[in-house]
C-alpha positions as CSV (number, residue, x, y, z in Angstrom):
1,X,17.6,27.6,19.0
2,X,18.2,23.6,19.3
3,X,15.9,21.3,18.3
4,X,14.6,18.6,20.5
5,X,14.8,16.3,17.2
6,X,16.2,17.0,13.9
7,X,12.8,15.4,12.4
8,X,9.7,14.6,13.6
9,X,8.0,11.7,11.6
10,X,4.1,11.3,12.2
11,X,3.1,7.8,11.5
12,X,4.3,4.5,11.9
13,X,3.1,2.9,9.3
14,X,5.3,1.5,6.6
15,X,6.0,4.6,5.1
16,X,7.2,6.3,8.2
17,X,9.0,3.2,9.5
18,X,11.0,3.3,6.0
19,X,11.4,6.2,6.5
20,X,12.8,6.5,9.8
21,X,15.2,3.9,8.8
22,X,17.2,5.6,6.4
23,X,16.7,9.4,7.9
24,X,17.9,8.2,11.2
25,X,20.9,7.4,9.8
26,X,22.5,10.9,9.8
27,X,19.5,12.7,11.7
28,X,18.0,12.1,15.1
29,X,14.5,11.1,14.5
30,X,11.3,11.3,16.4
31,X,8.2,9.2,15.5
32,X,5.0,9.6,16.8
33,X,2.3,7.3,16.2
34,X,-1.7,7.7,18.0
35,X,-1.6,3.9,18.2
36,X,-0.2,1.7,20.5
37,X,2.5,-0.3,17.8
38,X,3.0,0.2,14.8
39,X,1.7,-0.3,11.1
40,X,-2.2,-1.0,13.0
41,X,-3.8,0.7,10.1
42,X,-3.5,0.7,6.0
43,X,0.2,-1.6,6.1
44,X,-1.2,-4.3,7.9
45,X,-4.4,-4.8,6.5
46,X,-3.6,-5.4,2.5
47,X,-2.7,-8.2,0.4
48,X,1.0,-8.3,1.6
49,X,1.9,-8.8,-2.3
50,X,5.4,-7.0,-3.4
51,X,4.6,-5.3,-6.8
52,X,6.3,-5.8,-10.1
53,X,4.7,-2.1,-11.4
54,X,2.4,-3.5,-14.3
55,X,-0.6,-1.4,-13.5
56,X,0.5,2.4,-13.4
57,X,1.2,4.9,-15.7
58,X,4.4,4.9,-17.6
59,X,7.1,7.3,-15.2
60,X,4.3,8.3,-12.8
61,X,5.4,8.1,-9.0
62,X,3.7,4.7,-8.4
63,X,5.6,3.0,-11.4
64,X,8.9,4.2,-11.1
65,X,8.9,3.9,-7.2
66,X,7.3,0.4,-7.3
67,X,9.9,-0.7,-9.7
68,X,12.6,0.7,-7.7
69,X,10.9,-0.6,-4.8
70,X,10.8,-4.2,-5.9
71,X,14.0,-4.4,-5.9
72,X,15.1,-3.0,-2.7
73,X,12.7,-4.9,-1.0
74,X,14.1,-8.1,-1.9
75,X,17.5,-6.9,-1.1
76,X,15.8,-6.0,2.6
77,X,13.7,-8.7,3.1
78,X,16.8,-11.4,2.3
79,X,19.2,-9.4,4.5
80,X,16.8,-8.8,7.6
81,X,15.6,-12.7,7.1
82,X,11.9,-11.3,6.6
83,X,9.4,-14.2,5.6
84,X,8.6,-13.8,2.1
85,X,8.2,-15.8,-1.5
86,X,9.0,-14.7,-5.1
87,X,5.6,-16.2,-6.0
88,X,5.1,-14.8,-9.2
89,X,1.3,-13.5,-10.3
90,X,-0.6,-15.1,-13.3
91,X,-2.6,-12.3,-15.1
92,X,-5.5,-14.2,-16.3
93,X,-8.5,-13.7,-18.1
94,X,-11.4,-16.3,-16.9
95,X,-13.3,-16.7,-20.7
96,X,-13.0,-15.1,-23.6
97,X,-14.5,-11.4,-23.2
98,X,-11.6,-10.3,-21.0
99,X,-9.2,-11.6,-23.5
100,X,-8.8,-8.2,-25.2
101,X,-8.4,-6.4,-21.3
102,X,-5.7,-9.1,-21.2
103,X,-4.0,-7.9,-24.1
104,X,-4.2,-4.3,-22.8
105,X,-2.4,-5.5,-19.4
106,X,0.2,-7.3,-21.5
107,X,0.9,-4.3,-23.4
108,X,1.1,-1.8,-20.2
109,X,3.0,-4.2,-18.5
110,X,6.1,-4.4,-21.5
111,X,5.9,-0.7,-22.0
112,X,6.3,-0.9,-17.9
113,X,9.6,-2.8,-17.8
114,X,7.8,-5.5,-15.4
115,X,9.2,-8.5,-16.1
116,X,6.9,-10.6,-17.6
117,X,6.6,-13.9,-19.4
118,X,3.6,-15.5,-21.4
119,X,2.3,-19.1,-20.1
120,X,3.5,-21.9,-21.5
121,X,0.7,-24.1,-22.8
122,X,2.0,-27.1,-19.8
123,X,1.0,-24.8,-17.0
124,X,-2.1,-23.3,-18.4
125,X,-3.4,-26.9,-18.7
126,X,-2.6,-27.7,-15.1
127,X,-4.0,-24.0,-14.4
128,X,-7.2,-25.6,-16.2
129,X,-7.6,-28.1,-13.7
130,X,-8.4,-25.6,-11.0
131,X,-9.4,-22.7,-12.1
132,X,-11.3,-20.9,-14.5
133,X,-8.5,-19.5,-16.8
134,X,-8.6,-18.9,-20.8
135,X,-5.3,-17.6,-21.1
136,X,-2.7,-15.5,-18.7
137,X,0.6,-14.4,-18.9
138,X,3.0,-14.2,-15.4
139,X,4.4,-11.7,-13.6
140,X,7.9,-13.0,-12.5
141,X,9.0,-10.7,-9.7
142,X,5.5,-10.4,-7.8
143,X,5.8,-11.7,-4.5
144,X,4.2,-11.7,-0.7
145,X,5.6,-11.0,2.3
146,X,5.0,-11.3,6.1
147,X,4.1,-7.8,6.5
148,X,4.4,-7.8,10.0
149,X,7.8,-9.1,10.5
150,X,8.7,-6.4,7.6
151,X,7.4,-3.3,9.6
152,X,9.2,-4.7,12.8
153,X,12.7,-5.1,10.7
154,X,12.1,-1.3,9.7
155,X,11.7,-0.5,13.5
156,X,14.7,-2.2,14.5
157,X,16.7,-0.5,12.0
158,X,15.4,2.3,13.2
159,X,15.9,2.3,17.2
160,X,19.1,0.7,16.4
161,X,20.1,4.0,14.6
162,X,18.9,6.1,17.7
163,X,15.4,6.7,16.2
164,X,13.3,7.5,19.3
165,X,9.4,6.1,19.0
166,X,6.5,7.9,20.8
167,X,3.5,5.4,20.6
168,X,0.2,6.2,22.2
169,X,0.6,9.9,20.9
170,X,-1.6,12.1,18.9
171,X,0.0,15.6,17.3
172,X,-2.7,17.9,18.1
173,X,-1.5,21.3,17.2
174,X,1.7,22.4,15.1
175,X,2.9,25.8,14.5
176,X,6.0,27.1,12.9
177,X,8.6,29.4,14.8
178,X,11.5,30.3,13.8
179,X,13.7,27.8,11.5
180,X,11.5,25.1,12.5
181,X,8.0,23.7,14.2
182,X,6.6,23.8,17.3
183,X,4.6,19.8,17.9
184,X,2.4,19.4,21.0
185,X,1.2,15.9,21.6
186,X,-1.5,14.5,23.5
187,X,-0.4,11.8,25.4
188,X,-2.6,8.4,26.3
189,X,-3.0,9.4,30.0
190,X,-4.0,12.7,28.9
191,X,-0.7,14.5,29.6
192,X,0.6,16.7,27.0
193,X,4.2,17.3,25.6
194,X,5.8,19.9,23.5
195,X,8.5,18.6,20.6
196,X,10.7,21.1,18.9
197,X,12.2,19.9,15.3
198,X,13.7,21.3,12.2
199,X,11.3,18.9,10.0
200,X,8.2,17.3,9.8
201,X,7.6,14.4,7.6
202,X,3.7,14.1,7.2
203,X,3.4,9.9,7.2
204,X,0.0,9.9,8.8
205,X,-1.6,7.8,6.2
206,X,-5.5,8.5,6.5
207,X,-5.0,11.5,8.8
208,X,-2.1,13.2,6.5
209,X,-4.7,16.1,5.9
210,X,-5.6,16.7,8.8
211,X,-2.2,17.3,9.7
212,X,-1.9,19.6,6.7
213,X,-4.6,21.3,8.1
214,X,-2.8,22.5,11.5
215,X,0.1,23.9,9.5
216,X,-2.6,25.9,7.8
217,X,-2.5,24.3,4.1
218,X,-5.3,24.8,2.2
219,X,-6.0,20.9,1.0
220,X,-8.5,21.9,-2.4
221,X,-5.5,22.9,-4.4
222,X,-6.5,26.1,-5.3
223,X,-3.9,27.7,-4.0
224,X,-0.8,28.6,-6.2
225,X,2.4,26.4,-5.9
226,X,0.3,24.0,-3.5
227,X,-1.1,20.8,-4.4
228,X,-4.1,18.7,-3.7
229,X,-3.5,17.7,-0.1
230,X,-7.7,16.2,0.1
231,X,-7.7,12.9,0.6
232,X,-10.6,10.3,-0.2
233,X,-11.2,6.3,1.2
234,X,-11.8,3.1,-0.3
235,X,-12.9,0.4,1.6
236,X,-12.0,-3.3,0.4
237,X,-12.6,-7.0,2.4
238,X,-10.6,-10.0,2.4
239,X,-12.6,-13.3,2.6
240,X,-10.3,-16.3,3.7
241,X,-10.5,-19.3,1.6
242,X,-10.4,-22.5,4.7
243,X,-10.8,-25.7,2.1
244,X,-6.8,-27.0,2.5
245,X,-6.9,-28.8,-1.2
246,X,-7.9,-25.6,-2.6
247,X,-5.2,-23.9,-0.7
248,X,-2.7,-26.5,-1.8
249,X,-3.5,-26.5,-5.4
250,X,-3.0,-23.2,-6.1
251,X,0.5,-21.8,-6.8
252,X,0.3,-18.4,-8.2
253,X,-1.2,-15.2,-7.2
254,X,-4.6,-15.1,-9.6
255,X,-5.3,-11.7,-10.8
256,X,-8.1,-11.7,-13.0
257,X,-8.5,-8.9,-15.4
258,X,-12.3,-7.3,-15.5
259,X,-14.7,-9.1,-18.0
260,X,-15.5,-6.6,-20.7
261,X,-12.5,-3.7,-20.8
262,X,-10.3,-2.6,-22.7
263,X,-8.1,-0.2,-20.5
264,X,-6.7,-1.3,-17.2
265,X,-5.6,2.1,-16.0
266,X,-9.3,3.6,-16.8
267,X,-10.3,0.5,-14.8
268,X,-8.6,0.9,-11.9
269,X,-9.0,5.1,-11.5
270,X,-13.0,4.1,-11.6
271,X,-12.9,1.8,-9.3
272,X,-10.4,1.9,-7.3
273,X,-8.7,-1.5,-7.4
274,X,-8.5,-4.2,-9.8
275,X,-11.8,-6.0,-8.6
276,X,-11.6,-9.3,-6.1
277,X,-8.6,-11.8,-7.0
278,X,-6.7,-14.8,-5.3
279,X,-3.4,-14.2,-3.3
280,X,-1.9,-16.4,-0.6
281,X,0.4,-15.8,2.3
282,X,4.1,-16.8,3.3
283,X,2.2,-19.0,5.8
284,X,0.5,-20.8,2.6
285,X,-3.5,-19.2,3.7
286,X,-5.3,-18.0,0.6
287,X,-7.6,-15.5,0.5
288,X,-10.1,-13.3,-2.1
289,X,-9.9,-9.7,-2.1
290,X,-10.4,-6.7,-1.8
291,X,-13.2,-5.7,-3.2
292,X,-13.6,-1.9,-3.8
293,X,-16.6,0.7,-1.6
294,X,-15.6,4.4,-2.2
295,X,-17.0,5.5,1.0
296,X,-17.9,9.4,2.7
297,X,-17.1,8.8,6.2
298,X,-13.9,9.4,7.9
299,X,-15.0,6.6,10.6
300,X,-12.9,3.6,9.4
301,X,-14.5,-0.1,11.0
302,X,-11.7,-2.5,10.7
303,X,-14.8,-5.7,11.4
304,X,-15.7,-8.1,8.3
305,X,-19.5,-8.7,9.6
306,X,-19.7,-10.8,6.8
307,X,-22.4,-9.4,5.0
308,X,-21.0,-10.0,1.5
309,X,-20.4,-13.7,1.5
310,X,-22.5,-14.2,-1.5
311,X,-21.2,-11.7,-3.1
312,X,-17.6,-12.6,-2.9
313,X,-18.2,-16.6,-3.5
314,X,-20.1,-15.9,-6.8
315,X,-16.5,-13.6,-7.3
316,X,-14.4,-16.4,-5.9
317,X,-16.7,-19.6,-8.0
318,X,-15.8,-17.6,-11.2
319,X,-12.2,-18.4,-10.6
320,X,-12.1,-21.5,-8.6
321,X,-15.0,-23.8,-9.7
322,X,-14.7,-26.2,-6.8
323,X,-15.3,-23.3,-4.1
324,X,-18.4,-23.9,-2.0
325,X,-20.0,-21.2,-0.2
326,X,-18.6,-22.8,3.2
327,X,-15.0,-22.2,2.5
328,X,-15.0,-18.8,3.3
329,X,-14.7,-17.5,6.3
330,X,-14.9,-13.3,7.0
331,X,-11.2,-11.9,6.6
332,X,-9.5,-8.5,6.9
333,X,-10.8,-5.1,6.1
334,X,-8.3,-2.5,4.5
335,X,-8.8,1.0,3.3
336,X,-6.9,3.0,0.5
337,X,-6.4,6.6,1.0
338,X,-5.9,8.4,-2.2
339,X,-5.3,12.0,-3.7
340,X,-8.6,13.8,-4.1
341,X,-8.1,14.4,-8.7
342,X,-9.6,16.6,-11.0
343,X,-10.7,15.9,-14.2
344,X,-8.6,13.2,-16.1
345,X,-5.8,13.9,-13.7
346,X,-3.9,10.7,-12.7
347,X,-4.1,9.9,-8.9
348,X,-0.4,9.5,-8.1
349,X,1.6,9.2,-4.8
350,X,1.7,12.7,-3.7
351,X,5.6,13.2,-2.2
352,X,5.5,17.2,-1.6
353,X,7.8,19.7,0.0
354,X,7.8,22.9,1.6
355,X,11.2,24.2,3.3
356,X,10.7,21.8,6.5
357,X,8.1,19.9,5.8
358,X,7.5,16.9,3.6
359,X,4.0,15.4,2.6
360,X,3.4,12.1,1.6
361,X,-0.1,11.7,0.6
362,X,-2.2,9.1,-1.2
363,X,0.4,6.5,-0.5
364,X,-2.2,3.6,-1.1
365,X,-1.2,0.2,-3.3
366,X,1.9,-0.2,-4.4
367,X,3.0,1.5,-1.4
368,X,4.0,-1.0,0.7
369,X,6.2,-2.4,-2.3
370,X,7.1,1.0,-2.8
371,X,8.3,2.0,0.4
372,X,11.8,2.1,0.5
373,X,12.3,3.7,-2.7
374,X,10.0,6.3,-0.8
375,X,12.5,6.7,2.0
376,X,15.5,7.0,-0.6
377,X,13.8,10.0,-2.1
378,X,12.8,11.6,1.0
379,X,16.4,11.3,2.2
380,X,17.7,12.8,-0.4
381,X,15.4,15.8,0.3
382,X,18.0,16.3,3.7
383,X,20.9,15.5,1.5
384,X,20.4,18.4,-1.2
């Protein structure tokens, strides 16, 4: 029986934009999205920082893909005239307790491949002068991006390729028939609308288990030859630094390693994200964030109601003595999803497949330096 679309991609975030970009090259491709545009959710409400790959285990998904990534990214970004900056991140510790934790992020960083130098005593003088720095070493091919005009290149590649885009549409029920799947959307004047495919690529970011779900996937894992498909939410907020000398003066992308450990990766799993630090935008704005809430509800607010202003300028007056409290102004709100883990297991980017369908889950930071190298790999899924 023909198929009303090869593949059916739910979500238009970054993931299934990349995505669609590459797949729609040989394949006609579908995309539905509940939200009016795309990328409203996780990939436009994050640092907009392309990863070098220091932070994750050695050959794990997030490394090799970020590194990979990286790469491709600039490639895109300089081809599709995106806004962007090879910045470059200083790795820092502010006094002398996090100078061991330094040391460990050095060390992962090498045995990473990142391409990393050590601070010449010059610029760690005039990195004295504004901030509160005992030592740091750089990360050369960090950069930011203008996240926005990034997603919209993906689309146009996309709908230039003959990608179709269903916005305002929610996937509500999926069953399989046949050699394929049956989708029926809800549209945003109530209508519904039946889709017929061959594949389904899960891209629905927060909702990816829920989708699961309707194919009847167990998401706990315990059943054989099926991961963890249980997802859980980490909140972090952005406060916007206003004060124009402090934007000017400060370069780099400030990542600050926690005061007090010894083992970034442990660090991070705990936590979920390497605590608040400095980045800037294309547009030269600086900002402090995220922080890091692991939080129960599946209700995600996207509204900074400022509540922890104190708390983020005794963060931000650690790292940039001159801040006063009134240079910060309530910024973004993001939230990471990430693989529900067991024990000591590792919570990687989950890329899974099952005949026609594919499921990316947990695709949270580096994933939106990661995302092309993402697409590759599902491609080649349709290619072997």
């Amino acid at each position: 029986m023909e198929s009303d679309s090869e593949v059916v991609i739910i979500g238009a975030g970054v993931i299934g934009l990349a995505i669609a970009s590459q797949i729609s090259e040989n394949h006609s491709v579908l995309v539905i999205e509940k939200n009016e545009r795309f990328g409203l959710e996780s990939s436009s409400h994050n640092s907009e920082v392309i990863h070098a790959g220091i932070y994750y285990p050695l050959k794990s998904n997030k490394h090799l893909l970020c590194m990979k990534g990286n790469q491709l990214i600039y490639d895109w970004v300089k081809q599709f005239n995106v806004p962007h900056l090879k910045i470059g991140k200083i790795v820092s510790a502010t006094n002398d307790s996090s100078l061991e934790a330094l040391q460990d992020a050095w060390e992962l960083a090498q045995s990473c491949g990142a391409n990393i130098k050590k601070i010449d005593k010059n610029i760690l003088n005039k990195l004295k002068s504004n901030l509160n720095i005992a030592d740091g070493f750089l990360s050369v091919d960090t950069g930011i991006i203008d996240s926005a005009s990034y997603l919209s290149s993906l689309e146009f590649v996309a709908k230039n390729n003959g990608a179709m885009f269903g916005y305002l549409s929610t996937v509500i029920e999926i069953e399989e028939r046949n050699s394929g799947y049956k989708v029926v959307i809800e549209n945003n004047d109530g209508s519904f609308d039946t889709i017929t495919c061959e594949a389904i690529i899960n891209a629905a970011g927060h909702g990816a288990p829920a989708i699961a779900s309707m194919l009847g996937y167990p998401l706990n894992g315990e059943s054989d030859n099926i991961p963890i498909l249980e997802q859980v939410v980490n909140k972090g907020i952005y406060f916007d630094i206003i004060d124009n000398h402090i934007n000017e003066s400060i370069d780099y992308l400030i990542y600050p390693v926690p005061d007090n450990e010894d083992n970034m990766q442990d660090y991070i799993s705990v936590f979920g994200g390497l605590g608040v630090h400095v980045t800037k935008s294309v547009y030269g704005y600086t900002k402090l964030g995220p922080d890091s809430e692991w939080i129960d509800t599946k209700h995600l607010s996207y509204i900074n109601d400022g509540e922890k202003l104190g708390a983020f300028y005794r963060a931000g007056k650690s790292l940039i003595p001159r801040l006063k409290i009134d240079d910060l102004l309530p910024g973004q709100v993001g939230f990471r999803s990430r693989i529900k883990t067991i024990g000591e297991q590792y919570p990687d980017f989950l890329i899974w497949q099952d005949d026609g369908y594919i499921h990316l889950g947990g695709i949270e930071s580096p994933g939106l330096t990661a995302s092309l190298a993402i697409a590759e790999l599902v491609n080649d899924f349709f290619s072997t």
